[in-house]
Structure formats: C-alpha cells, structure tokens
C-alpha positions in Angstrom: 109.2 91.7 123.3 112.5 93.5 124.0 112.0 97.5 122.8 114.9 99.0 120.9 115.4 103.1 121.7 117.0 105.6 120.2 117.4 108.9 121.6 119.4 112.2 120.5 119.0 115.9 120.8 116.3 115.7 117.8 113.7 113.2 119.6 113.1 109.6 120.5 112.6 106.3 118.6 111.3 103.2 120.3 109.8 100.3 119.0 109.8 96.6 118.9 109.2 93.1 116.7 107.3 90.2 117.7 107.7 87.1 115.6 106.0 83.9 116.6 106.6 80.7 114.5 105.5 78.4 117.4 101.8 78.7 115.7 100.0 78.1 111.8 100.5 80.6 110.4 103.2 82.6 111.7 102.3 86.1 113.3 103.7 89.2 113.9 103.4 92.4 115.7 105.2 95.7 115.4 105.5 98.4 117.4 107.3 102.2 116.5 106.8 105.5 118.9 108.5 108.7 117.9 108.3 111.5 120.8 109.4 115.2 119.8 111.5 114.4 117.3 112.4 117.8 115.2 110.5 117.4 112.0 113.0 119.4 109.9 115.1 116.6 110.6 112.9 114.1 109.2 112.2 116.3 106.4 115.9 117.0 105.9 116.4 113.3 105.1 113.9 113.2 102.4 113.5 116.7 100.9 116.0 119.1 101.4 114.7 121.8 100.1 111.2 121.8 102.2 109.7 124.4 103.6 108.8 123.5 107.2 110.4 125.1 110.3 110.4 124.0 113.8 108.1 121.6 114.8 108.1 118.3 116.9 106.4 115.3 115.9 104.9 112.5 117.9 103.5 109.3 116.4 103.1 105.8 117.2 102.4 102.7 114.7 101.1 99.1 115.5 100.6 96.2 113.2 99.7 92.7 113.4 99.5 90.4 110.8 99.7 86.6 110.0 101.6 84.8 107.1 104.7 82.8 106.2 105.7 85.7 103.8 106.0 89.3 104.0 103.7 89.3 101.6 100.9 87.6 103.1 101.7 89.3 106.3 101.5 92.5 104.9 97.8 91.5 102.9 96.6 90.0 106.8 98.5 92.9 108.5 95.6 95.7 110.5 96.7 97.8 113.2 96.8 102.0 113.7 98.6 104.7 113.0 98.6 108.2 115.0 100.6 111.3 114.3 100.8 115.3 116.0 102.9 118.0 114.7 103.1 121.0 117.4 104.6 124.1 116.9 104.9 123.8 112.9 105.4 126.0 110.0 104.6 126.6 106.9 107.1 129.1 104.9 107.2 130.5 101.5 
C-alpha cells in the first residue's frame, strides 16, 4: 500500500489504506503514525480554551477488519493503538 505524508513545522502524519475486494469478505487495513506533532495544535482544533502547553505527541494506530460494510468492518475490525506525550503540561 502507497503511504500518504504530511509534514509541517507542527509534526508528521503518515498513514495508509488497504482495501482488498479480490476475496469473501472484503478486508481492510489501516495504518496512521503521528511523530512530534505539537499537541497544542491538536488541542487547538478541538478545545480552544485547554490548558496544555508544549508537548509533542507520537502515536501510531493499526486496524484490520473484514466486511462488505463499514459497519461490519468496524464490528470485525482488531488492531492497536499507542500514544507518548513528552515534554507536557498541565496549567491552571
């Protein structure tokens, strides 16, 4: 599977989607890394007003699953999901 990458001043994204139809049922894998991406960015996005300074996070995500519907993909789906946050914190 081709990997898609983003990079910017804030971090890295890379991941990828494997869909395979040639077989019954259909699976699928996905893939997501985040390297030392800024956390207050992230937070930024979905809480403004959060309290976190500084801070990188790294995290990678893998799923597999087997359906013909997201939704029985999703029920099949097993896979693991890691996270760090360095250098972050907490102010009142």
């Amino acid at each position: 599977a081709n990997a898609v990458r983003a990079t910017s001043s804030d971090g890295t994204i890379q991941g990828s989607l494997t869909l395979d139809g040639a077989q019954q049922p259909p699976s699928s894998a996905l893939s997501l890394t985040i390297e030392q991406m800024k956390i207050s960015t992230l937070l930024d996005l979905i809480h403004p007003d959060h309290n976190i300074k500084g801070g990188a996070l790294n995290s990678t995500l893998s799923l597999n699953g087997t359906g013909s519907s997201l939704k029985t993909i999703l029920a099949s789906s097993k896979g693991a999901l890691q996270f760090y946050l360095a250098k972050t914190q907490y102010v009142k």
